[in-house]
C-alpha positions in Angstrom: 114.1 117.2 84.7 112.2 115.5 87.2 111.8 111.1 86.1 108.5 110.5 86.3 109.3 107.2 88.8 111.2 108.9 91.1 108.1 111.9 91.2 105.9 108.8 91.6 108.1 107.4 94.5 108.1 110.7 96.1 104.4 110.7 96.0 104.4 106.9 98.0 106.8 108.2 100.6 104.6 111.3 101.3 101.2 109.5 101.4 102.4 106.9 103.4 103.9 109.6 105.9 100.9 111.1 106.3 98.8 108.2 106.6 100.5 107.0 109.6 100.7 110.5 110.9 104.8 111.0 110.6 105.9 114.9 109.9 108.4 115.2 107.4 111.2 116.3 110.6 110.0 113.0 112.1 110.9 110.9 109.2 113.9 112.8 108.2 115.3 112.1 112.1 114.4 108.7 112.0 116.7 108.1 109.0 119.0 110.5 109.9 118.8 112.8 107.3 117.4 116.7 107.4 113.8 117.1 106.5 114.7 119.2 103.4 116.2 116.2 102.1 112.2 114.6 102.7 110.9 117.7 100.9 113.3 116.4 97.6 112.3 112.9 97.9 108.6 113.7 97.8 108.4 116.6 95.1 110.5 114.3 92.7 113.7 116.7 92.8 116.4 114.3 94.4 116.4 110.3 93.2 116.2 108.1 96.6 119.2 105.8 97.0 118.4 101.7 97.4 119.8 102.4 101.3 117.8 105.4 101.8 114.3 103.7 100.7 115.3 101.0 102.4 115.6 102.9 106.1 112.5 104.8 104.8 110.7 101.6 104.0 111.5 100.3 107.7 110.8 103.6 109.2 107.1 104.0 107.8 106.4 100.5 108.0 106.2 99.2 104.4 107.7 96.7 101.8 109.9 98.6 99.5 107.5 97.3 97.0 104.9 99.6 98.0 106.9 102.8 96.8 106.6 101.5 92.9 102.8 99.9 93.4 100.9 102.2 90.6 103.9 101.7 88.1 103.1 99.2 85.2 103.5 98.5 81.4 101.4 101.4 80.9 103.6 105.2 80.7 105.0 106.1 84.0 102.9 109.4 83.7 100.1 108.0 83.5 100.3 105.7 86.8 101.1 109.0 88.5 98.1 111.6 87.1 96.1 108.2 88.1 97.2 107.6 91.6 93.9 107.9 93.5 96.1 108.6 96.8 97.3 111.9 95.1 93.4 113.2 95.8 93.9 114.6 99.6 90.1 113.9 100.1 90.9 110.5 99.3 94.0 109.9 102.1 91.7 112.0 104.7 89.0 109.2 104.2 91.7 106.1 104.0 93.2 107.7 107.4 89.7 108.2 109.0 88.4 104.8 107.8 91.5 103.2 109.3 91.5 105.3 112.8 87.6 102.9 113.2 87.8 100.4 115.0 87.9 96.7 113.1 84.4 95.6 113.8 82.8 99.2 112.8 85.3 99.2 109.8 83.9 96.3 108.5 80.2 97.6 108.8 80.8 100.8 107.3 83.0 98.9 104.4 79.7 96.6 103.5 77.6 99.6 103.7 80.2 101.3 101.2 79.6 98.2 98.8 76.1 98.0 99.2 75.7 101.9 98.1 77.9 102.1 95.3 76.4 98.8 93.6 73.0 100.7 93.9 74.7 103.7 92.2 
């Protein structure tokens, strides 16, 4: 049975992946592993080792704090059915607001505010 941390870990390690545009054979070579080994990490099945998330961490460019933001006092379940980054509409706008440049970003993030305090 899968532990609803290490599902939620998995989840971290494949957003973040995708967000900076890594395959899952790219990370996998990087750490020198094979990229089944990613597809484990990510759906929950395998734990990931303090080393491993560590090399994982440095690879994709993170703290390894980053892999457990989400988990609180609340039920582990819960953080994960709530992680907004597991909505893939959601990562394609994060990775297309982030491909703007700075000064547009900034524009487009006030115009963001402005809109949803008039919602």
């Amino acid at each position: 049975m899968k532990h609803p941390v290490d599902v939620h870990v998995g989840k971290r390690i494949r957003h973040r992946r995708w967000m900076v545009g890594m395959t899952q054979q790219q990370l996998a070579d990087s750490v020198g592993i094979k990229f089944q080994q990613i597809q484990k990490y990510e759906t929950g099945m395998n734990r990931v080792s303090a080393s491993r998330l560590w090399d994982i961490a440095r690879t994709l460019g993170v703290s390894i704090s980053f892999f457990f933001e989400g988990l609180g006092a609340e039920s582990t379940e819960t953080a994960v059915e709530t992680d907004i980054l597991a909505n893939k509409e959601a990562m394609e706008l994060v990775r297309a607001y982030y491909a703007i440049p700075e000064a547009q970003r900034k524009r487009l993030f006030d115009l963001a505010r402005v809109l949803s305090d008039a919602a």
